[in-house]
N, C-alpha and C positions, 0 to 999 in steps of 0.2 A: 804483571807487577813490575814497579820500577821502583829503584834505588837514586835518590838524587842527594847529594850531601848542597847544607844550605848554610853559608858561614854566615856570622854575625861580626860587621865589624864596629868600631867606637867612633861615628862618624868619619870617617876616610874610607867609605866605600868606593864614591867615585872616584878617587885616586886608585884605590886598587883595578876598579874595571880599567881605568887609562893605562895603568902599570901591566894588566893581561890582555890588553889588546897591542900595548907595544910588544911585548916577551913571547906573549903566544898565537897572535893572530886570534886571539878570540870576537866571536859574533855576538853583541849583544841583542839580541832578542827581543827583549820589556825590559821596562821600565818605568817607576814611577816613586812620584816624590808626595810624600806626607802631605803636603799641600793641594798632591790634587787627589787626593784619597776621593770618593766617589761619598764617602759616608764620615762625617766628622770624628775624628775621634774623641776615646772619654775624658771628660776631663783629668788634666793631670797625668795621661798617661805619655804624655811625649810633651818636651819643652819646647817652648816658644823656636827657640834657635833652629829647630831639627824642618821646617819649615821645606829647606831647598834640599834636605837630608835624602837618602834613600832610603825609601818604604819597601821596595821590592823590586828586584832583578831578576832576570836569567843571563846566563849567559853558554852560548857551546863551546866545546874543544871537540874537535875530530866528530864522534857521535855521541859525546855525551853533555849533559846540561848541569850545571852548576848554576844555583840560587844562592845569593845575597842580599843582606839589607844593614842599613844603619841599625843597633839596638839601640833605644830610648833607655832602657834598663838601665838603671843607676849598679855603680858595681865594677870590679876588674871584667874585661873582657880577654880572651885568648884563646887560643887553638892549641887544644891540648890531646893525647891521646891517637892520636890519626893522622897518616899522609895523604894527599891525592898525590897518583901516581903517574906519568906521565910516560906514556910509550911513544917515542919514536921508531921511521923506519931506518935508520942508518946511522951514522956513527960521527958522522957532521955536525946532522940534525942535533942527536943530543949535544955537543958540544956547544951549541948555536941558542936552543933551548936551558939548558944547566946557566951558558952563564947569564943569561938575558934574565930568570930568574933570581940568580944570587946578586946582582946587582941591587946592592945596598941591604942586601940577608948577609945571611951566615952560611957558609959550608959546614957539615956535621960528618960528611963523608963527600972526598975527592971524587971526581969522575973519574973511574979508571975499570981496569978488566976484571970483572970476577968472574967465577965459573958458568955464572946464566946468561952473562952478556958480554958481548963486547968492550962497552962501556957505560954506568952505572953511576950514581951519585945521589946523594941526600943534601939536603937545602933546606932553611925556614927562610923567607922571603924579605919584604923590608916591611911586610902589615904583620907576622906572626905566623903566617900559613908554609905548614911545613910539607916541600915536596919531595918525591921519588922520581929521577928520570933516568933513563935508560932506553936502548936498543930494546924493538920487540923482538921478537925470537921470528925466522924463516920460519914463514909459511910448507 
């Protein structure tokens, strides 16, 4: 069994995979755009615009996969209720990682020492997606 969280964003997907492949070194995987869907969709359910939009991604960090797509869904979009959490191994890396993420978010919590890690920080990014990074703990 696997666990893969799958954000939805309000057409600015491909800015965000651009924005986590500068920040995080991430690998995008697939890809694919509404337009080359293999099977029309229904009417009316995605607007004309959404065309060059993303229909579906993957993308890794380290060993895990994270899915995205443009939502067609009329309505507030947001990332609510949940971090993705981001381990590094060393106390740089986070530093290097923290800010490369808050560039153009918010900080919610400083990077700095708590009792589980070296150095530690909370973040919501500049699409709404809120991160946790920190030192992993010695093997």
């Amino acid at each position: 069994m696997q666990l893969q969280p799958y954000l939805f964003f309000s057409g600015n997907c491909e800015d965000a995979l651009t924005f986590y492949r500068k920040a995080l070194g991430v690998e995008v995987s697939m890809m694919m755009r509404y337009k080359d869907s293999p099977e029309p969709m229904p009417p009316g359910m995605v607007p004309p615009h959404y065309d060059d939009k993303i229909m579906h991604a993957a993308f890794h960090v380290g060993g895990s996969t994270v899915m995205v797509s443009d939502s067609p869904c009329p309505g507030p979009h947001g990332f609510q209720g949940f971090s993705l959490s981001v381990g590094v191994p060393d106390e740089a890396g986070a530093e290097r990682v923290f800010a490369a993420l808050a560039d153009g978010g918010q900080v919610t919590m400083p990077l700095s020492k708590t009792f589980w890690s070296p150095r530690y920080g909370m973040l919501i990014d500049r699409f709404g997606v809120s991160w946790m990074v920190g030192v992993e703990p010695a093997a």
